[in-house]
DOKOLLUM-476417 format. One line per field, with one value per residue: residue in three letters; y, x negated, z of N, C-alpha, C, CB in turn. Coordinates in steps of 0.1 Angstrom, whole numbers, plus 5000, padded with zeros to 4 digits. Glycine has a CB too. Layout:
N
type = [ALA_...] $
n.north = [Y_...] $
n.east = [X_...] $
n.up = [Z_...] $
ca.north = [Y_...] $
ca.east = [X_...] $
ca.up = [Z_...] $
c.north = [Y_...] $
c.east = [X_...] $
c.up = [Z_...] $
cb.north = [Y_...] $
cb.east = [X_...] $
cb.up = [Z_...] $
This chain:
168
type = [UNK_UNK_UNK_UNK_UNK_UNK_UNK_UNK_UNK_UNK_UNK_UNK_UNK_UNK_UNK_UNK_UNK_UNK_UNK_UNK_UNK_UNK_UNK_UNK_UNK_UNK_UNK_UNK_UNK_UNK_UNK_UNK_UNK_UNK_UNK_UNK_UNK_UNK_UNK_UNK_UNK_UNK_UNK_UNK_UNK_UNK_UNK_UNK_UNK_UNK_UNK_UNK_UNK_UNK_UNK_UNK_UNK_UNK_UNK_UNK_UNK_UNK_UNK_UNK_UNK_UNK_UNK_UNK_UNK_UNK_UNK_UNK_UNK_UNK_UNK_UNK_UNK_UNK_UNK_UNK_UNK_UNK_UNK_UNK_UNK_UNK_UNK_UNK_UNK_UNK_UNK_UNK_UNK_UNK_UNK_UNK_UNK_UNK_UNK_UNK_UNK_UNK_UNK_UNK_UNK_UNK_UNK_UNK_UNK_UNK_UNK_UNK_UNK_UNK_UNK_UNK_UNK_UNK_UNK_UNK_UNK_UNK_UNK_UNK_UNK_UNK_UNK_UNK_UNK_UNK_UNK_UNK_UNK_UNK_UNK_UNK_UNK_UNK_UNK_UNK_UNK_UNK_UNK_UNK_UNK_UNK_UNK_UNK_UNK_UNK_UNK_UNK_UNK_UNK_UNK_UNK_UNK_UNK_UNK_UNK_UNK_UNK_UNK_UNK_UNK_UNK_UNK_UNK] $
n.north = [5138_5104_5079_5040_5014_4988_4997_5010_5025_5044_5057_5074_5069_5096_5100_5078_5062_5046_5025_5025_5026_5008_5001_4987_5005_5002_5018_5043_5075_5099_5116_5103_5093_5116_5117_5113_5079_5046_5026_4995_4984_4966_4963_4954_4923_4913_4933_4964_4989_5024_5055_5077_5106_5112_5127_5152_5130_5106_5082_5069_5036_5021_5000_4975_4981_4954_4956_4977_4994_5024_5056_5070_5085_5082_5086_5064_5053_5025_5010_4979_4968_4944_4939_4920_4915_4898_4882_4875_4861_4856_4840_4840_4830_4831_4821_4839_4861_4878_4878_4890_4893_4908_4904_4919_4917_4931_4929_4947_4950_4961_4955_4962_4952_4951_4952_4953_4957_4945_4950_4938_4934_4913_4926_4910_4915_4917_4896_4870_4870_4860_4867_4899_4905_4898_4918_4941_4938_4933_4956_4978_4968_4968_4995_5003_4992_5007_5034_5030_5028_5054_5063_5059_5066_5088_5092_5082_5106_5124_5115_5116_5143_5156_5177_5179_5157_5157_5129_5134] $
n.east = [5137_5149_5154_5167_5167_5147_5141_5112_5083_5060_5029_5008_4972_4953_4927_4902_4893_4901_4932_4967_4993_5016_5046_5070_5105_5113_5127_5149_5146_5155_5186_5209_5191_5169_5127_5114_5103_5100_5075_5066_5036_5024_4996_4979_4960_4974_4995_5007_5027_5037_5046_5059_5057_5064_5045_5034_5028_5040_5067_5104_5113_5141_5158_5180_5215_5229_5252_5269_5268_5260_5262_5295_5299_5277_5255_5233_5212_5195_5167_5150_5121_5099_5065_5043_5008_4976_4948_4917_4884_4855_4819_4785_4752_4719_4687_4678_4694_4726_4760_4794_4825_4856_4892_4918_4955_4986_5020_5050_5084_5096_5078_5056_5021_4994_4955_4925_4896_4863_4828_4803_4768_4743_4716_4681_4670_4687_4705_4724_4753_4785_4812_4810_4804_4822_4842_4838_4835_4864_4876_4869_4878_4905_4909_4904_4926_4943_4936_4944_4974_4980_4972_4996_5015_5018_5017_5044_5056_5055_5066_5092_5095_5087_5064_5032_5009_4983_4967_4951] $
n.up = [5096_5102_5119_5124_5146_5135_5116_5092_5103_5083_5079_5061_5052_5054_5044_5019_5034_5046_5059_5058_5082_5095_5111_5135_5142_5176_5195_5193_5202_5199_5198_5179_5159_5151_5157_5189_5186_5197_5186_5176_5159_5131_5123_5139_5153_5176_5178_5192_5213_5208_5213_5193_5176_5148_5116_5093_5075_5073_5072_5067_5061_5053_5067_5052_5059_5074_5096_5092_5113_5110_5106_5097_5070_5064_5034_5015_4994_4988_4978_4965_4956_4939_4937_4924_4930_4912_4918_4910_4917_4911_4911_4901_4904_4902_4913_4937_4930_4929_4913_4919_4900_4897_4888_4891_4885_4877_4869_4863_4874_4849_4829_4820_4822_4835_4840_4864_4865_4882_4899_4912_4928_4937_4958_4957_4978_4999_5026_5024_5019_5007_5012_5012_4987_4977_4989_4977_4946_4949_4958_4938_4914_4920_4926_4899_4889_4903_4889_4864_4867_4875_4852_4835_4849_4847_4817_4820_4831_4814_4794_4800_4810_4794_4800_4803_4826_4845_4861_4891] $
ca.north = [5124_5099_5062_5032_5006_4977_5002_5008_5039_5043_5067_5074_5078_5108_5093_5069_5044_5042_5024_5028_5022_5001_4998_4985_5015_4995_5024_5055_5084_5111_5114_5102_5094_5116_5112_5104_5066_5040_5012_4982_4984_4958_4960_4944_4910_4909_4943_4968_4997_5035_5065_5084_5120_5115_5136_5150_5120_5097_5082_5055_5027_5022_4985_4980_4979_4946_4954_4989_5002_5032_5066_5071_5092_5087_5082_5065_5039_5021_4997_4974_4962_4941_4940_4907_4917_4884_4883_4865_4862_4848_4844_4838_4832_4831_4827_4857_4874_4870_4885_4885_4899_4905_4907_4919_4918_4937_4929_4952_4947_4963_4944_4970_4942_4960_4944_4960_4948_4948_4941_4937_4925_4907_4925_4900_4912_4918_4885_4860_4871_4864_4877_4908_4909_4895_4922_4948_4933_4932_4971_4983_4961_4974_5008_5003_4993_5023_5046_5028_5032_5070_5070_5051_5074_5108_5094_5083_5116_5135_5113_5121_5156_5169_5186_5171_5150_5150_5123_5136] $
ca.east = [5134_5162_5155_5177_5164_5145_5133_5100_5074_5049_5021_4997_4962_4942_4913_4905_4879_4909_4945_4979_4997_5031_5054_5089_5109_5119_5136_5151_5145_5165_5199_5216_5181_5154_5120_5107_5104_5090_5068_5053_5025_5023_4982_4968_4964_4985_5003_5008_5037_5036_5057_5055_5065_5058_5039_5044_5020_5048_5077_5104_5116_5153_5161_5191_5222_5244_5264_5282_5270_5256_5269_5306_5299_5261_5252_5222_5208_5181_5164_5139_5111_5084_5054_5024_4986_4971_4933_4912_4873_4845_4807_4776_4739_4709_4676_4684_4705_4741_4767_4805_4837_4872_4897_4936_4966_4997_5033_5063_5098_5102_5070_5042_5013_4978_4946_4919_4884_4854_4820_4793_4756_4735_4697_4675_4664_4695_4712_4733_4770_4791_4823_4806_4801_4839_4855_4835_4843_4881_4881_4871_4889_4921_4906_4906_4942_4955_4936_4953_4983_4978_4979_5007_5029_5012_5027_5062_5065_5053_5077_5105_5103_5079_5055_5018_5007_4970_4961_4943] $
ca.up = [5096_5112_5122_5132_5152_5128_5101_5093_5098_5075_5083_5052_5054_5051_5032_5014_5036_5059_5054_5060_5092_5094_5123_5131_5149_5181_5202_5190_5216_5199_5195_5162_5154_5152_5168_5192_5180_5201_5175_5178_5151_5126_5124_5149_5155_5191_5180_5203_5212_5216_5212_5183_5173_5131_5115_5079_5065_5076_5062_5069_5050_5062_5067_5046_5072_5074_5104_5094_5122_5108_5112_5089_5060_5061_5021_5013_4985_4990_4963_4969_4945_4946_4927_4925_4925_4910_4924_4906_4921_4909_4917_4899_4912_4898_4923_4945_4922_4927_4909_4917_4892_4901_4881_4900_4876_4881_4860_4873_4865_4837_4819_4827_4828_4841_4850_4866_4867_4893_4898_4925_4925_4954_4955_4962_4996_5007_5030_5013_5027_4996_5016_5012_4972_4969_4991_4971_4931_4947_4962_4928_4904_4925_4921_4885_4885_4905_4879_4848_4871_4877_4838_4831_4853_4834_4801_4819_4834_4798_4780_4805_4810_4782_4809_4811_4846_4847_4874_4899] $
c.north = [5117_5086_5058_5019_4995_4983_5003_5021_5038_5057_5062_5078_5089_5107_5081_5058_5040_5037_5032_5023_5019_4994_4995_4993_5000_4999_5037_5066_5094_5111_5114_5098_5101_5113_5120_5090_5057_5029_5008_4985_4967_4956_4958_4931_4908_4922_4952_4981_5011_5042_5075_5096_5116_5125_5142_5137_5110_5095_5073_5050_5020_5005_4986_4975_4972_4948_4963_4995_5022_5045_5067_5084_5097_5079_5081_5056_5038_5009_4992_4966_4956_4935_4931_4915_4902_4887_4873_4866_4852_4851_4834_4839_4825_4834_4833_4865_4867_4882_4885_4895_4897_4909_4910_4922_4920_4932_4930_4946_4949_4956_4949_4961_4953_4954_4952_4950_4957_4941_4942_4927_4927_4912_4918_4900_4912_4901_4881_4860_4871_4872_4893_4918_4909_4909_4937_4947_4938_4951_4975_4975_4966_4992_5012_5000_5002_5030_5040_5032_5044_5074_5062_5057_5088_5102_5092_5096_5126_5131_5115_5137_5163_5177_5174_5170_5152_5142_5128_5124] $
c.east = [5143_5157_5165_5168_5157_5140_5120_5092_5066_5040_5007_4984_4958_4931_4914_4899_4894_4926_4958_4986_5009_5033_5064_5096_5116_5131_5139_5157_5155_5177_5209_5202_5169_5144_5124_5107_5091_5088_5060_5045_5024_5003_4969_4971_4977_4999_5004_5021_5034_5046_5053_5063_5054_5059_5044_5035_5031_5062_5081_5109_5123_5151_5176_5207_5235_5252_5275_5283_5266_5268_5280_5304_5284_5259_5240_5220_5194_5179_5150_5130_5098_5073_5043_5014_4981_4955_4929_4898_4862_4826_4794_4764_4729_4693_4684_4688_4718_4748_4781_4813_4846_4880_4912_4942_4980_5010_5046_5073_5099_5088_5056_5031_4998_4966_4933_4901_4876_4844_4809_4780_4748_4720_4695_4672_4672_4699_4725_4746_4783_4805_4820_4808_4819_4846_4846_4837_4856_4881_4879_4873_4905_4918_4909_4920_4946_4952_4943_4969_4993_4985_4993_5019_5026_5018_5042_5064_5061_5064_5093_5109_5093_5070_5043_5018_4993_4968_4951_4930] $
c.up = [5106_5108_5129_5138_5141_5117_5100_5091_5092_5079_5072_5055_5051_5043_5033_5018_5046_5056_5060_5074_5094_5108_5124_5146_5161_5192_5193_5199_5217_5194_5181_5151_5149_5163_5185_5191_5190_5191_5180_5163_5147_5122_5129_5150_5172_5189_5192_5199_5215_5209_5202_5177_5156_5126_5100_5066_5071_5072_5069_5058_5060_5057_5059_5062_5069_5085_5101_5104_5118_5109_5099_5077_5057_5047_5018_5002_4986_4980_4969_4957_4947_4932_4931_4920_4920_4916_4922_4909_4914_4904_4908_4899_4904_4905_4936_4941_4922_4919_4911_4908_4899_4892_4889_4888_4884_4869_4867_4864_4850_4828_4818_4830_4829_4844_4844_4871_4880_4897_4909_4926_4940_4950_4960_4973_5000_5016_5018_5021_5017_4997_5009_4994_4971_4975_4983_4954_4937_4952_4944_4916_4910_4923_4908_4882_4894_4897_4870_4856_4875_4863_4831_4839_4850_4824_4806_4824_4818_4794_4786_4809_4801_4787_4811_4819_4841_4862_4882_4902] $
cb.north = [5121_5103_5055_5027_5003_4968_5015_4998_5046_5042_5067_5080_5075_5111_5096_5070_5045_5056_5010_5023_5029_4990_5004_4962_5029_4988_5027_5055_5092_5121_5122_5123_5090_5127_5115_5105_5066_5036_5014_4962_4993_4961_4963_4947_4901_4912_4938_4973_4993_5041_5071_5075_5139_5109_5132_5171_5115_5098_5081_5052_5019_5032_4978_4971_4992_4931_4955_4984_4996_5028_5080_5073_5102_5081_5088_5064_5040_5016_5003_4966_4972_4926_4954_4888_4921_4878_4885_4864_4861_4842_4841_4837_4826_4838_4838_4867_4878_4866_4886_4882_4895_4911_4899_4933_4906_4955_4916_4969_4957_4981_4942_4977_4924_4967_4924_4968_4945_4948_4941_4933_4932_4884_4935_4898_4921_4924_4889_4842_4887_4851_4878_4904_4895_4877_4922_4949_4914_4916_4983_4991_4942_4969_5011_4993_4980_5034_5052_5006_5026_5076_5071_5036_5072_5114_5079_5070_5125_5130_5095_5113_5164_5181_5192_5173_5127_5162_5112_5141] $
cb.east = [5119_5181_5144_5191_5176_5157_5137_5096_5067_5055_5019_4999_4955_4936_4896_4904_4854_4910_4947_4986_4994_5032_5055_5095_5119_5109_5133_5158_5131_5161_5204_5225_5183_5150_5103_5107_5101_5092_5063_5060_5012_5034_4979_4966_4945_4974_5013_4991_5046_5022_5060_5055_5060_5062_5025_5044_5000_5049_5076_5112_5104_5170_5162_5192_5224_5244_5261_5294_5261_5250_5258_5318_5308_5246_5256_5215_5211_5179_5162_5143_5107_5086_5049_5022_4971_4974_4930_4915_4875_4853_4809_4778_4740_4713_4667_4677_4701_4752_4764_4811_4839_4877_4895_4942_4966_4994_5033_5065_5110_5108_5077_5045_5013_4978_4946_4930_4875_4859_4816_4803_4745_4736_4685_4667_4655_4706_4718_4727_4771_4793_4824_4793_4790_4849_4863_4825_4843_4893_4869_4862_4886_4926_4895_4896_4951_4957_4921_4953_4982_4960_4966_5005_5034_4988_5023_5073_5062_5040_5075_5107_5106_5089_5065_5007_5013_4960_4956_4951] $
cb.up = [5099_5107_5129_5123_5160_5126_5097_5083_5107_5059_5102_5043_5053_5062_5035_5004_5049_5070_5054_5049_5098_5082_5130_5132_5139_5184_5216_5181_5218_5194_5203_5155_5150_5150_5163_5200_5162_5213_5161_5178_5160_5116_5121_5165_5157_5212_5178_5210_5218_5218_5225_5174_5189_5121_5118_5070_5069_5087_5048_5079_5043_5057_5085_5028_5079_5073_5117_5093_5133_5099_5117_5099_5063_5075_5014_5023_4968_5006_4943_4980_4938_4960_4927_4912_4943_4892_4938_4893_4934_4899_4936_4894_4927_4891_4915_4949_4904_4944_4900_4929_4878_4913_4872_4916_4868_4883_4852_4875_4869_4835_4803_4842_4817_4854_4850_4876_4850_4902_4887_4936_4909_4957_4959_4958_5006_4999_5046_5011_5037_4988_5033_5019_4960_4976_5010_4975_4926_4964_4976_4928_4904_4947_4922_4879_4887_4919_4873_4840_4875_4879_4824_4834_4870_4827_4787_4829_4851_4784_4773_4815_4826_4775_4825_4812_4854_4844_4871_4909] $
């Protein structure tokens, strides 16, 4: 693993109640770039910095490099893509019965459109905290679009190398 100054660590979680961790490499300790990496951390509200020996859940994500400083016969391509979730919420109540839906919609480049539903009900005894219903509809309506998205890359690798994916 080799960073340059301005790129970005990524460190995946381990399970699934817990996210992802994103930093911008702000020193590079070892020579010609590997670690040690000092990062500021992009997920806190004030941020903070420490020193980081990455692990094998970690990855970077090179900054692309306009000065030409980079090292003379280092060959890389980098592409960048970006992909909208649309998040659509909405909440209906009845007495002490609430109910909210979510709906998130995905449409990649190439025309791939997805959308993933999600639903979430208020018991009656429970408190009236609708945050609560909405960020539960939106986890599993995004759940529901990474599984369609699981199978949608089981048929492009079938149809590109003839070898079944089952999604885990």
């Amino acid at each position: 693993m080799r960073a340059h100054v301005g790129d970005r660590l990524v460190v995946e979680s381990p399970r699934a109640d817990t996210h992802r961790r994103t930093g911008v490499v702000t020193d590079v300790r070892g020579a010609d770039g590997p670690p040690p990496y000092q990062v500021h951390w992009l997920d806190t509200e004030q941020g903070h910095d420490t020193l980081v020996y990455p692990g094998p859940d970690a990855h970077i994500e090179h900054t692309p490099d306009v000065t030409g400083t980079r090292a003379e016969g280092a060959s890389s391509m980098q592409t960048t893509k970006r992909w909208d979730v649309d998040v659509v919420v909405s909440e209906e109540a009845e007495g002490d019965v609430a109910r909210t839906w979510a709906e998130v919609g995905l449409v990649a480049d190439d025309g791939t459109a997805l959308r993933g539903h999600g639903m979430a009900r208020k018991h009656p005894a429970d408190m009236d905290v609708p945050e609560i219903g909405e960020e539960l509809a939106v986890s599993r309506a995004l759940s529901d679009l990474s599984r369609q998205l699981r199978q949608v890359a089981a048929e492009d690798i079938n149809e590109n190398t003839g070898t079944p994916w089952r999604p885990s």
